[in-house]
C-alpha positions as CSV (number, residue, x, y, z in Angstrom):
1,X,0.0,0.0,0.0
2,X,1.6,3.4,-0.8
3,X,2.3,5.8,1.9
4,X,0.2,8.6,0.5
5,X,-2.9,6.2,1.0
6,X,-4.6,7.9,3.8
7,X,-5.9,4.9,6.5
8,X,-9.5,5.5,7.1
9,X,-10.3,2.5,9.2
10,X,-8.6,0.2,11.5
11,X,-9.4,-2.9,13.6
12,X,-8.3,-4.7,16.9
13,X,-8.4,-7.7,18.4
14,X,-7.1,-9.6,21.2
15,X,-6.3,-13.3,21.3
16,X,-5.0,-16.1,22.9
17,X,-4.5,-16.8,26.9
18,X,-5.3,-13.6,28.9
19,X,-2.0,-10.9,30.3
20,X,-2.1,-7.8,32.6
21,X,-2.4,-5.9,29.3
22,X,-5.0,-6.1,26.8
23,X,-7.6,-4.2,28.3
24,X,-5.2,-1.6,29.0
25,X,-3.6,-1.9,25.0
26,X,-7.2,-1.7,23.4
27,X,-7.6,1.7,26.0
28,X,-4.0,2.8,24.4
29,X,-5.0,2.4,21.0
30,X,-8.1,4.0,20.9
31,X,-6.8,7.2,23.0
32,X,-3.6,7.3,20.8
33,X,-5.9,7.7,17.4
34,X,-8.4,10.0,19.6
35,X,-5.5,11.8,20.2
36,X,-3.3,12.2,16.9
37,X,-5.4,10.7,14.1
38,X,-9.3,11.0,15.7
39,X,-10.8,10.8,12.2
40,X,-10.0,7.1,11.6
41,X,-12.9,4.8,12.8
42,X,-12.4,1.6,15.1
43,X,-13.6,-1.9,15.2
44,X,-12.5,-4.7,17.3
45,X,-13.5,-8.4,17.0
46,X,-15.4,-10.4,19.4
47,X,-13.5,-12.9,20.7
48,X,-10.2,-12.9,19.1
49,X,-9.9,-14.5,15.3
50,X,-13.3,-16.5,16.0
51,X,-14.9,-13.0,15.7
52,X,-13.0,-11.6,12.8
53,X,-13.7,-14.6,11.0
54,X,-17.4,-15.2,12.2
55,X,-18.0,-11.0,11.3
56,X,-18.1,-10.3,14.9
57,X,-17.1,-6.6,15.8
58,X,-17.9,-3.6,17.7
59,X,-17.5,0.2,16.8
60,X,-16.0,2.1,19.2
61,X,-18.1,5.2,19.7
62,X,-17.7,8.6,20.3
63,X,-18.4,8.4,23.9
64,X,-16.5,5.3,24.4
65,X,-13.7,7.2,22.7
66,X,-13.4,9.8,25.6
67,X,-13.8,7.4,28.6
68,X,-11.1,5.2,27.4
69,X,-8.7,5.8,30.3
70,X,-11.2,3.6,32.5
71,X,-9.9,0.7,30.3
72,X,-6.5,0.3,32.1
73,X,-8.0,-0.1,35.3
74,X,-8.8,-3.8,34.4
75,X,-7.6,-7.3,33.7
76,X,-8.9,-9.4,31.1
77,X,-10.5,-8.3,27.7
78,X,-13.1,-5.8,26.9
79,X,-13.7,-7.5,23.5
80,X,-13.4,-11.1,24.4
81,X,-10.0,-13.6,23.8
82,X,-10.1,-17.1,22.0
83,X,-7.6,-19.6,20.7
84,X,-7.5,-20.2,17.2
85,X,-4.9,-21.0,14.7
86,X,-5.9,-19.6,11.0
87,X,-3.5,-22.3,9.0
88,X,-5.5,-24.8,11.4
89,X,-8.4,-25.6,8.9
90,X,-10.0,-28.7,10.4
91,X,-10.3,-27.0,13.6
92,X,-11.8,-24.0,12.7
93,X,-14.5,-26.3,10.2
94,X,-14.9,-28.6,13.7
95,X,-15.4,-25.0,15.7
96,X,-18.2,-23.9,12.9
97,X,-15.8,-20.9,11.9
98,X,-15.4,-22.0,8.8
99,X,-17.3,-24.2,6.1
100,X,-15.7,-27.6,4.9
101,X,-13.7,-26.3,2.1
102,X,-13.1,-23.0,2.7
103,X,-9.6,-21.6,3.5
104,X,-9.4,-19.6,7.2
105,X,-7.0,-17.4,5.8
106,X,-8.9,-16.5,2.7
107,X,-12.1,-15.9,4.9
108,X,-10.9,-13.2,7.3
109,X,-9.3,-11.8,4.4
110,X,-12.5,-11.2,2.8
111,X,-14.3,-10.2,6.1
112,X,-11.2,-7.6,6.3
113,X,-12.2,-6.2,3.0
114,X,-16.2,-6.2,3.5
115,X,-15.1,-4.3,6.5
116,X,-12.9,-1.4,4.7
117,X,-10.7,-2.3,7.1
118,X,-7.3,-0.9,6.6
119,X,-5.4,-1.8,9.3
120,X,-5.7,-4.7,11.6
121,X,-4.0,-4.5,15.3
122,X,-3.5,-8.2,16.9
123,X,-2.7,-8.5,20.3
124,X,-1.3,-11.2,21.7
125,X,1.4,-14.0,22.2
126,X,3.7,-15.4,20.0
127,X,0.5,-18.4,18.9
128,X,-1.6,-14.8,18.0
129,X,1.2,-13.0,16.3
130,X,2.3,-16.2,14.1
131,X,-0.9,-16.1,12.9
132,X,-1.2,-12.3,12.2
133,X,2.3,-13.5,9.9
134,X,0.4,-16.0,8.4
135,X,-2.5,-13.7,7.6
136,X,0.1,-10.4,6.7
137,X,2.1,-13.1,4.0
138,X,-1.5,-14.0,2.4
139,X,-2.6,-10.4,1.9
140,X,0.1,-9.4,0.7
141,X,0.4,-12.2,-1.3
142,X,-3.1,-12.2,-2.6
143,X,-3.1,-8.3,-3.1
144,X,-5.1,-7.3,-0.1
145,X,-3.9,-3.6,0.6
146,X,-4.0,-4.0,4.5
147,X,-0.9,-4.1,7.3
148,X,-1.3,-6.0,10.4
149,X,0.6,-3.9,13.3
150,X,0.9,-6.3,16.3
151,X,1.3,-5.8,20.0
152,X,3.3,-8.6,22.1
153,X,0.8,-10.0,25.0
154,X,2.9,-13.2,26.8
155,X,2.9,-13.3,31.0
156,X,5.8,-16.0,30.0
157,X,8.1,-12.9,28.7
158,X,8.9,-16.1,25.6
159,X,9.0,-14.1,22.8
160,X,11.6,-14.2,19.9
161,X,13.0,-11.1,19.7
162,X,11.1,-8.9,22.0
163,X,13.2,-7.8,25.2
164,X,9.9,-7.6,27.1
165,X,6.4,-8.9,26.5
166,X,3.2,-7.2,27.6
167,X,1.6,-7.8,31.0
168,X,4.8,-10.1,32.3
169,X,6.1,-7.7,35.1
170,X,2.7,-7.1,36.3
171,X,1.8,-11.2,36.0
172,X,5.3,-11.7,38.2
173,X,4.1,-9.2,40.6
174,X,0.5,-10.6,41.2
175,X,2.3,-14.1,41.5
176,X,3.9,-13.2,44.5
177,X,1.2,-10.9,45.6
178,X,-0.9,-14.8,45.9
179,X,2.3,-16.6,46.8
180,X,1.7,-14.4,50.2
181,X,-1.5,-15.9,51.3
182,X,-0.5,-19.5,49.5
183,X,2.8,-19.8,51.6
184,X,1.2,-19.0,55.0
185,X,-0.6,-21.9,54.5
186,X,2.7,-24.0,56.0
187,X,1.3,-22.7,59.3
188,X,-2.0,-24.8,58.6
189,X,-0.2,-28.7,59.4
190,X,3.0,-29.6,60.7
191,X,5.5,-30.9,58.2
192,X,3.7,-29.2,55.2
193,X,4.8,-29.1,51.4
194,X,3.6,-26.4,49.1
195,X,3.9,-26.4,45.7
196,X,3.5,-23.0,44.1
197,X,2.6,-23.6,40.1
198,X,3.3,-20.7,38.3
199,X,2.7,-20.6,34.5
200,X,5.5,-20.7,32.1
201,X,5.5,-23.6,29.1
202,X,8.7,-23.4,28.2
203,X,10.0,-20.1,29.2
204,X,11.0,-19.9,32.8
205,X,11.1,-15.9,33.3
206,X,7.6,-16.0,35.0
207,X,8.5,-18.0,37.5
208,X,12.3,-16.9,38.6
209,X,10.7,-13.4,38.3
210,X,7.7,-14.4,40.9
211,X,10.3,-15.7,43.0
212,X,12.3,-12.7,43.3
213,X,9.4,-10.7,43.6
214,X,8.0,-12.3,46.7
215,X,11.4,-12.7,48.0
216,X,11.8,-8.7,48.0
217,X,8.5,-8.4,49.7
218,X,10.1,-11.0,52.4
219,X,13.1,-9.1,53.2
220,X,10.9,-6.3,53.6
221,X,9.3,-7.6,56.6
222,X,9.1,-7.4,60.6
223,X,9.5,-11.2,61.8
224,X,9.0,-13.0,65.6
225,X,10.9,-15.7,65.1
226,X,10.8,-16.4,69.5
227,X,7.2,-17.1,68.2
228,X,7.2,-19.0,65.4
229,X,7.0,-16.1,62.9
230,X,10.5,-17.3,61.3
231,X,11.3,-16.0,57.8
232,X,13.1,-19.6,56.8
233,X,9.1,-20.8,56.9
234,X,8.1,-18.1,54.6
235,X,10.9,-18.8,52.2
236,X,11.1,-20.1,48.8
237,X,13.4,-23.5,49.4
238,X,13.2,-24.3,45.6
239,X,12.6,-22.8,42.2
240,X,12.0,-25.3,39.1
241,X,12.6,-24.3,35.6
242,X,12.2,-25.9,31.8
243,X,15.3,-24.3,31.4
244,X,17.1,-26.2,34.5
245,X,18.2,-30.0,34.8
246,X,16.3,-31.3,38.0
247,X,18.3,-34.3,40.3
248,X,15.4,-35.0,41.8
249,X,17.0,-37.3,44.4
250,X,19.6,-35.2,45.6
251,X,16.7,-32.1,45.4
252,X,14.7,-34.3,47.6
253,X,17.5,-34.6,50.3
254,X,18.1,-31.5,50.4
255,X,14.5,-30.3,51.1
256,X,14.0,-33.0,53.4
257,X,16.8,-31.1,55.7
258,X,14.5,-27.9,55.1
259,X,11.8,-29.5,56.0
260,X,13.8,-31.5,59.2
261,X,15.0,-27.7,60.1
262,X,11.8,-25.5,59.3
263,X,9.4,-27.8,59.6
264,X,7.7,-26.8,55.8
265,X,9.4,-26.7,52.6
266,X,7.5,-24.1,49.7
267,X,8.2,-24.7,46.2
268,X,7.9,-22.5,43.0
269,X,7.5,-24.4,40.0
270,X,7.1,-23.4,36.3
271,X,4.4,-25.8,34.9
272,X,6.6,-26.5,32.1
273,X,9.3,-28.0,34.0
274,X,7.7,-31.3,34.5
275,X,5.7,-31.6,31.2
276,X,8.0,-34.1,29.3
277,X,8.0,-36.3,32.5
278,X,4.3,-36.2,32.9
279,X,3.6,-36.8,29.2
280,X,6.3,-39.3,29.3
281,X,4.3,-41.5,31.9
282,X,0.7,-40.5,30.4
283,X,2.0,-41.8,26.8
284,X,3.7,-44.8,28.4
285,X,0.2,-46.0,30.0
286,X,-1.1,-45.2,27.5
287,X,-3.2,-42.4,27.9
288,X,-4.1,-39.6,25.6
289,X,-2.1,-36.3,25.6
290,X,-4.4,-33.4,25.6
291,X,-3.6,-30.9,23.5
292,X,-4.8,-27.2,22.0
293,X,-5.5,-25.9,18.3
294,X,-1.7,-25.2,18.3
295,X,-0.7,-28.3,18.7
296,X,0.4,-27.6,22.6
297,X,0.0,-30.1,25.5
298,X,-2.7,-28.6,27.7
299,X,-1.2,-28.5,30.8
300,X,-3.6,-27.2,33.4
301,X,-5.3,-31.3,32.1
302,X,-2.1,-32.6,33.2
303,X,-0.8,-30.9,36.8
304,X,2.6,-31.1,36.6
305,X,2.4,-29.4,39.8
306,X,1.0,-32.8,41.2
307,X,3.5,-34.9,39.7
308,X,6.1,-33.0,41.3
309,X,4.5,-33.5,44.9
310,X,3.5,-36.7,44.3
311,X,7.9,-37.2,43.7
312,X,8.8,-34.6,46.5
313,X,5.9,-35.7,49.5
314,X,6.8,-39.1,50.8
315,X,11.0,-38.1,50.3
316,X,11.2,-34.8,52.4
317,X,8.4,-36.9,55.5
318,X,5.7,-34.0,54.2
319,X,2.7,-35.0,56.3
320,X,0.0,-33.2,54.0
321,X,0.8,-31.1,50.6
322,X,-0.8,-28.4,48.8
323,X,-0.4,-27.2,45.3
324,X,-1.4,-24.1,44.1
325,X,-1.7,-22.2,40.5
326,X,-1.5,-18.7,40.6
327,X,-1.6,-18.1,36.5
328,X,-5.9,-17.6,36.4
329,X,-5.2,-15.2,39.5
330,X,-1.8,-13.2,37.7
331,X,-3.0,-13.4,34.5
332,X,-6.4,-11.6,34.9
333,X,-5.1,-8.6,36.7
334,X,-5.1,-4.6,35.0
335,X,-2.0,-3.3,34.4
336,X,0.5,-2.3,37.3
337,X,2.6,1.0,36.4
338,X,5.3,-0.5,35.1
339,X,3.4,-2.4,32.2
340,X,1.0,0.8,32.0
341,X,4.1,2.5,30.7
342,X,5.3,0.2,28.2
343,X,2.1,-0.5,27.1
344,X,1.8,3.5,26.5
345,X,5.2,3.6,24.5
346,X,4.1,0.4,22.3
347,X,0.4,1.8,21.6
348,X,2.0,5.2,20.2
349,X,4.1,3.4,18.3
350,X,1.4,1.0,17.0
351,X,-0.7,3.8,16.3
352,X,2.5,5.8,14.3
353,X,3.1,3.1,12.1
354,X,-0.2,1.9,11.4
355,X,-1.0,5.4,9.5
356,X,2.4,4.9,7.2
357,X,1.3,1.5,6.6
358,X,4.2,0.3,8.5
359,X,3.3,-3.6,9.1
360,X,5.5,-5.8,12.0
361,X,5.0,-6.6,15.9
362,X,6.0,-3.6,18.1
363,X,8.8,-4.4,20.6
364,X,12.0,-3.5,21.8
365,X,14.2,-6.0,19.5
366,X,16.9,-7.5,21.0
367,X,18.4,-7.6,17.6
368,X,18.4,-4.9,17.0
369,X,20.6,-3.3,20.1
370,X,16.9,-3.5,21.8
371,X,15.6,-0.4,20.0
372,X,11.6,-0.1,20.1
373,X,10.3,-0.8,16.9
374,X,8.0,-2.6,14.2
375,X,9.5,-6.4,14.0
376,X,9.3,-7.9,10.9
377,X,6.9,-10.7,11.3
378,X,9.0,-13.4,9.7
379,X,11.5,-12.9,13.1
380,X,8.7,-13.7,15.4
381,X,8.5,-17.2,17.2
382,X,8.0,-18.0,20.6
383,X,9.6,-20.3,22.8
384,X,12.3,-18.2,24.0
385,X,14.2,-19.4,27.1
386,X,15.0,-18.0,30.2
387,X,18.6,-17.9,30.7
388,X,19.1,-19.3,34.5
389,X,22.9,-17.8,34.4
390,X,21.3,-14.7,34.7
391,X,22.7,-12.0,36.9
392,X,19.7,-11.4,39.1
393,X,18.4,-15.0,38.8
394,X,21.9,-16.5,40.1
395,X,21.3,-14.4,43.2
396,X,18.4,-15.9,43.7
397,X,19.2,-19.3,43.7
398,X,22.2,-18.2,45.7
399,X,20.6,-16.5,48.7
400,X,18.0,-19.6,48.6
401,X,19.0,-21.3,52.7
402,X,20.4,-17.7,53.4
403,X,18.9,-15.4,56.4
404,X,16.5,-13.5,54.8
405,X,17.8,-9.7,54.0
């Protein structure tokens, strides 16, 4: 499309799991083109792609133009989320999306152009934004005059090459704002074990930055240890991670002198660290894997956190355990400040190169000495790992059996 052509009408929608953001980036988009470009009407899809490709949308109005703002006060999605993968054709024919026959692809391109839509913002992870690439090579490939601008929603901080994903610092700090009230739960049984499940596939960064997150609340406590108020029993004794090779024997001795010394041992674990395991034994009984339209193992069907107790409970002496997810509870949360602000620098960006037609996912890219900018499509995957040799993570790990500080 020529830079001259003026863009008249643009789209949103948000898709895939939810993040502390997309309320808060649908509020950003619509007051940046209120603000700089206020002639240019707005849709958004119901429901993620289901909606764009059912015909599913909302105008955003005049009056909810100028009350916007009240959008970054909450979690979740104004406009609604789903999972669907548009180069997935039986499953969107099985999900009544599409007719037998039909090409996804080809259908939300022509609900695109029925919808003079000029400009279609996708929000979401690295499952969302592959498919926005998908979609952005067949309209340009098929002669549709649209660009796809992108936004990069992930509480797992796992995508490749943005330095930081949407909604993850904010998902790290509501983990260990529930990691509070989960924790004090050792006080509930003698010899307790608590697993803390945090989400995170394949990408660790969630968890290890829960972890240090609660652990900076903890040193900035008043304790009573004469009474039993002892930091060691509000500790973290172990953090799990894809990225880490578990010995689970020698882990289990260890935490069984925790729990000898403390008389509880808490746990925080990235559900992906004990997928392959669990599948492993699920496949080898011969049970069937449950998986999403992406191909993914479902893992809230499989409770790796479980698995892990069930290897940890009789080891350490744990006379009852508990395991706890806090993703539904971190994930769901609006914005804290430091998201609200890098949501605010994406959105303006977003907004900017959406009128020069400028197509690509809007993130700081790491290579690309971390500038903020338009990602070309193609470069976006997901799947990136945490690095456990990290600086801050290292500490971690290293002040784990230390006097709280």
């Amino acid at each position: 499309m020529p830079e001259s052509t003026a863009v008249r009408k643009v789209a949103m929608l948000t898709a895939g799991g939810l993040a502390p953001c997309l309320s808060s980036a649908v509020g950003g988009l619509i007051e940046r083109y209120t603000e700089i470009a206020p002639e240019v009407e707005i849709i958004g899809y119901l429901d993620g792609y289901a909606g764009l490709l059912t015909g599913r949308s909302v105008t955003v109005t005049p009056e909810l133009r100028s009350t916007a703002s009240r959008l970054h006060r909450f979690g979740g999605s104004p406009i609604g989320n789903s999972r669907v993968k548009l180069t997935n054709v039986a499953d969107c024919v099985k999900r009544g999306l599409v007719q037998e026959g039909q090409d996804p692809l080809h259908v939300a391109a022509q609900q695109l152009t029925r919808d003079g839509v000029d400009v279609l913002h996708t929000i979401g992870g690295d499952d969302t934004n592959t498919s926005a690439a998908d979609l952005a090579a067949y309209l340009a490939g098929n002669d549709y005059e649209l660009t796809v601008v992108g936004l990069p929603k992930t509480v797992d901080n796992d995508i490749v090459p943005v330095r930081q994903s949407l909604g993850a610092w904010t998902a790290a700090e509501q983990g260990s704002i529930y990691a509070r009230n989960i924790i004090a739960e050792h006080s509930s049984n003698p010899r307790m074990l608590i697993v803390h499940e945090v989400m995170g596939r394949h990408c660790g960064w969630l968890t290890a930055a829960t972890a240090r997150a609660y652990r900076r609340w903890l040193a900035a406590q008043e304790w009573a240890p004469e009474i039993g108020l002892d930091p060691r029993r509000w500790d973290v004794h172990a953090v799990y991670l894809p990225e880490q090779k578990i010995d689970l024997d020698a882990e289990a001795g260890r935490l069984r002198s925790v729990m000898d010394a403390t008389g509880c041992v808490n746990i925080f674990l990235s559900e992906g660290a004990g997928v392959d395991s669990v599948v492993a034994e699920m496949e080898e009984a011969g049970e069937e894997i449950p998986r999403d339209p992406f191909g993914h193992v479902k893992i809230d069907k499989i409770n790796p956190g479980a698995w892990f107790a069930d290897q940890f409970a009789a080891r350490v002496g744990a006379e009852k355990v508990m395991v706890q997810k806090s993703g539904y509870y971190s994930r769901s949360a609006a914005a804290g400040g430091d998201d609200l602000r890098l949501i605010k620098s994406c959105t303006d960006l977003a907004v900017e190169c959406a009128l020069r037609h400028e197509g690509g996912l809007i993130g700081h890219d790491e290579e690309h000495g971390g500038r903020l900018r338009a990602i070309e499509f193609e470069r976006v995957k997901g799947g990136k790992a945490f690095d456990p040799s990290t600086p801050w993570f290292a500490d971690l790990l290293g002040a784990i059996g230390q006097p709280v500080s």
